[in-house]
C-alpha positions, -999 to +999 in steps of 0.1 A: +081+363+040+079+400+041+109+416+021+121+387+008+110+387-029+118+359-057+109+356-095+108+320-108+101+311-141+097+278-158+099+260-188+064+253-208+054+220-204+025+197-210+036+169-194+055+180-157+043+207-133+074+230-122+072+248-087+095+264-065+096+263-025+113+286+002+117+262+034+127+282+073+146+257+088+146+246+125+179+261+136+179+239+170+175+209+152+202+221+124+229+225+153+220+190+165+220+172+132+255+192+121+274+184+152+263+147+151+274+145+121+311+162+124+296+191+106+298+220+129+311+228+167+301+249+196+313+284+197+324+292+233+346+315+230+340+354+240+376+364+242+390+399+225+390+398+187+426+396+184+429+368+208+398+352+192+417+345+159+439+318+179+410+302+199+401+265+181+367+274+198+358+309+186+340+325+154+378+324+139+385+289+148+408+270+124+382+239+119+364+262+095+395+256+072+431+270+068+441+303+056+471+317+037+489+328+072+488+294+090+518+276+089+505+249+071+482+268+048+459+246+028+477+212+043+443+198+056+431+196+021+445+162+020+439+137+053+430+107+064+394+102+079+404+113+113+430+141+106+460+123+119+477+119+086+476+153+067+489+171+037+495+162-003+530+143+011+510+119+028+487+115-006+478+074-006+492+068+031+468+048+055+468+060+083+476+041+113+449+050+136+419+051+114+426+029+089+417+053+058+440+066+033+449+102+031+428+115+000+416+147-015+393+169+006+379+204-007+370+232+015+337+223+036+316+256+032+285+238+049+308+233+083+288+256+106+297+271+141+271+275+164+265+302+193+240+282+216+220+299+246+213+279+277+177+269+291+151+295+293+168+322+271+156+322+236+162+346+207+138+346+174+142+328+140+152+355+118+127+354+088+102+346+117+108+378+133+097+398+100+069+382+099+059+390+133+071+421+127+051+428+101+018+412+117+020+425+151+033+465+135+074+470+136+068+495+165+047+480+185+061+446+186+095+465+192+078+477+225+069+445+234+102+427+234+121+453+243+121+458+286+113+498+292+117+505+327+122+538+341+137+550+374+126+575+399+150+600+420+159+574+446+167+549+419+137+525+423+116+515+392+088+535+382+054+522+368+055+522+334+022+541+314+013+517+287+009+530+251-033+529+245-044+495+228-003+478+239-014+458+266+019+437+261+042+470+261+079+464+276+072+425+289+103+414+274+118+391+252+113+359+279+073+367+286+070+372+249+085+334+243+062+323+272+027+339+265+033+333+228+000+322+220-018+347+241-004+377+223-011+361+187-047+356+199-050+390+208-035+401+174-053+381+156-083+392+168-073+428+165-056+427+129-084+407+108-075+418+072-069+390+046-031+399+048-028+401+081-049+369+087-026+355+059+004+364+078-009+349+114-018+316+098+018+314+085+031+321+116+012+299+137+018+272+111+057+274+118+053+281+153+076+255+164+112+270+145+097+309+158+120+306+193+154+290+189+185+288+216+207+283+181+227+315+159+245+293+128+284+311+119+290+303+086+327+297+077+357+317+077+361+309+040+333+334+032+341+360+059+378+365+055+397+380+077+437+391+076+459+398+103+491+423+097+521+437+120+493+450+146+464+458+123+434+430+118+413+436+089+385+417+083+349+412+066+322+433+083+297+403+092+327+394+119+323+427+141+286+411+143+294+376+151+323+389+178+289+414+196+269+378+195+292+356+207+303+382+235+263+389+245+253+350+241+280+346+267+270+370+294+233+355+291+244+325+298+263+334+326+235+330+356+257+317+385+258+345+410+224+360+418+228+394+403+230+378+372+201+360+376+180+394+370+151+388+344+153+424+334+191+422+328+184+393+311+153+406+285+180+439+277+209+415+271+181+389+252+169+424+228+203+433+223+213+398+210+180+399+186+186+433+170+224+421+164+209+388+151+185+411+130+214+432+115+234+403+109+206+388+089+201+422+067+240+422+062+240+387+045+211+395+027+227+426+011+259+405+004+239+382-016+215+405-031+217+434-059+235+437-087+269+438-066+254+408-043+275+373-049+248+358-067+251+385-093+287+384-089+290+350-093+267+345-122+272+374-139+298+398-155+320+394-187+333+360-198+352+343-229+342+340-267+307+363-259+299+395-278+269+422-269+254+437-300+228+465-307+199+448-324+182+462-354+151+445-372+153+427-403+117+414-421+135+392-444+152+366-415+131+337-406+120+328-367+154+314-358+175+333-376+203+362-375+230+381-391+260+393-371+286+418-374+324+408-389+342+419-350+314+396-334+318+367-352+356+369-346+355+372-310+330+347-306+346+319-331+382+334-322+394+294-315+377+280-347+395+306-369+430+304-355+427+266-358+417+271-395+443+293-402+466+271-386+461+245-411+453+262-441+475+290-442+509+274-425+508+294-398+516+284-362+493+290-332+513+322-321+510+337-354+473+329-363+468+344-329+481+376-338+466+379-378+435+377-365+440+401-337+451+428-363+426+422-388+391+417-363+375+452-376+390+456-413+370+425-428+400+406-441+392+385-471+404+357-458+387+355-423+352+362-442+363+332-462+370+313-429+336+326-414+315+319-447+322+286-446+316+284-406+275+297-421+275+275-453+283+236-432+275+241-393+245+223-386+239+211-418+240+243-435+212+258-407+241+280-397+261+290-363+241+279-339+240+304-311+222+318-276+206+351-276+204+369-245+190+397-233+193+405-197+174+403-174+158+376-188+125+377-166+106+367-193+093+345-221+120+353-252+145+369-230+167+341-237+164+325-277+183+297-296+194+307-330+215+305-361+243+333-378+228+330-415+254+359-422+276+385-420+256+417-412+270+453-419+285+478-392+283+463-358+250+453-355+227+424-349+203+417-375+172+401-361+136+386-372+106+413-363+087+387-340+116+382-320+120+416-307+096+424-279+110+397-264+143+408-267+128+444-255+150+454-288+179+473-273+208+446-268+217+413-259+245+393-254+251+362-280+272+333-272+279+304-296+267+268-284+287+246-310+308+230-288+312+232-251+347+244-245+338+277-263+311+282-240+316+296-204+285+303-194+253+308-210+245+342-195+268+369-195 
């Protein structure tokens, strides 16, 4: 898919073959199999934003979940099977008209609304439209869906000159969807690089999810929005979703004649595509980059982890390093209050606070503490710990080692074959003795 890049890499091994698969799903078939299944609703609603928020059947509706300013915020997290019964007072009730007792339920962020067009309107898969935006040529497949119709003096429509080599300029979203295959064909015959022949067999391959009558609305819960005095603030992706929802409607409004119009229709069917189009680019950017959620969510600064600048040392072996006296503290910060604890009488409060004051004067007794951590973990290997340098895109990026000592200053001390892979700047270490010390194991 054009734009969309991913790095995988897997672990070496003889014995099982690792691979990694991006599958476009069938949106029409998605808003079927969710709303069979209790897992999504109809969004009918086009009413004004502010009015939106109290509509059960618009992109605000409370059966994505409950906020902080509904009367019973967060009640729904406990209920029977049916909703009948609701809230942690009715924990272990059965409920009289389902039969099912009220238990436990966490916030649903696969419940999906749907905006649905009516028969023959269609709009185009997302990830479908780059690729036949990138087959046919951005511009000129722009000209093709999009109607371009010019009016003469007296207001009747003027023949339209066709770009040279566009035969298909300004037919329209709705001829597009019905002359599909004839304008590949043509294309495919015109384009006949490897790429381009690449991209056409794709296409055609997933021809049957490249038109859908279905735009998924993912929940509330991950577009917030807040309402105050007279002000509504809320998460960008809902000004998209309220443009949508408001030009899915009039499409589907074809009762009266005048609104029957193909060429209102194919304006009102390209403006829903390019909104559908910057609605997909705006949840790509949430998710992507180093302020993206993903990133967000998997990276950043967490407990009893310590980054280090790395300097070489020929004497360690393969598996082996030497960290500073302030790293080892932070990083075994739990291990050595509990050891003061019960060596030196000291309560929990107190050992807290020695070792805060003494993490970069090298207090006799915390090297004492700390030496002996070295001389019995792992059977006198030493503190077993994870190395990582980010981004780990590579072989050694990411390395399983053992503190054989105490280095000097406030560096890590590390084995000469282990630094290309580390690309020998820094790295962040985290110890892997015992779970509950470990948050995550990149940082």
């Amino acid at each position: 898919m054009p734009d969309i890049q991913i790095t995988t890499h897997y672990p070496r091994s003889d014995e099982w073959e690792y691979s990694t698969e991006l599958e476009r799903i069938q949106l029409d078939k998605e808003r079927i199999n969710d709303i069979y299944n209790g897992k999504g609703f109809v969004i009918t609603s086009s009413k004004p934003i502010k009015d939106d928020i109290k509509d059960p059947d618009g992109i605000f509706s409370s059966k994505f979940g409950m906020t902080l300013q509904d009367v019973q915020a967060y009640a729904t997290r406990y209920k029977c099977k049916c909703g009948y019964l609701i809230s942690r007072f009715m924990l272990n009730q059965t409920c009289p008209i389902c039969g099912t007792p009220v238990r436990h339920v966490d916030d649903d962020f696969g419940y999906f609304g749907w905006v649905v067009l009516k028969d023959p309107y269609y709009t185009i898969h997302p990830t479908m439209f780059m690729s036949l935006s990138s087959f046919i040529g951005a511009e000129v497949f722009d000209n093709i869906i999009k109607i371009n119709v010019k009016k003469d003096e007296d207001g009747n429509d003027m023949e339209t000159k066709k770009p040279k080599g566009e035969p298909y300029y300004g037919i329209g979203m709705m001829a597009f969807h019905d002359r599909f295959d004839e304008i590949m064909g043509f294309y495919a015959m015109k384009h006949k690089s490897p790429g381009k022949r690449e991209l056409y067999e794709d296409i055609m391959a997933n021809k049957h999810i490249v038109f859908t009558q279905s735009i998924p609305v993912f929940t509330t819960l991950l577009r917030p929005y807040k309402v105050e005095a007279d002000d509504l603030h809320f998460e960008k992706t809902n000004a998209t979703y309220k443009i949508i929802t408001t030009i899915a409607e009039r499409i589907n409004r074809d009762k009266l004649r005048m609104t029957k119009k193909a060429k209102s229709k194919n304006a009102l069917l390209y403006d829903l595509q390019m909104k559908v189009k910057e609605l997909h680019a705006e949840i790509l950017a949430i998710l992507s980059g180093k302020k993206g959620t993903i990133r967000q969510l998997y990276g950043g600064r967490f407990n009893f982890t310590s980054r280090s600048v790395i300097v070489p040392d020929p004497t360690l072996k393969l598996d082996q390093v030497r960290l500073s006296y302030p790293c080892l503290c932070g990083l075994l910060q739990q291990r050595i209050i509990n050891v003061l604890q019960k060596s030196q009488g000291m309560d929990y409060a107190s050992a807290y606070i020695y070792l805060e004051r003494h993490m970069d004067d090298n207090d006799p007794v915390i090297v004492m503490i700390l030496e002996s951590f070295i001389k019995y973990d792992s059977e006198g290997k030493g503190i077993p710990l994870i190395i990582n340098r980010n981004p780990t895109i590579g072989y050694g990026g990411i390395l399983q080692c053992y503190c054989i000592g105490i280095s000097q200053g406030y560096t890590m001390s590390m084995p000469l074959c282990c630094l290309s892979g580390l690309a020998a700047d820094n790295s962040v270490v985290l110890p892997i003795k015992g779970a509950r010390r470990v948050n995550c194991l990149g940082a």
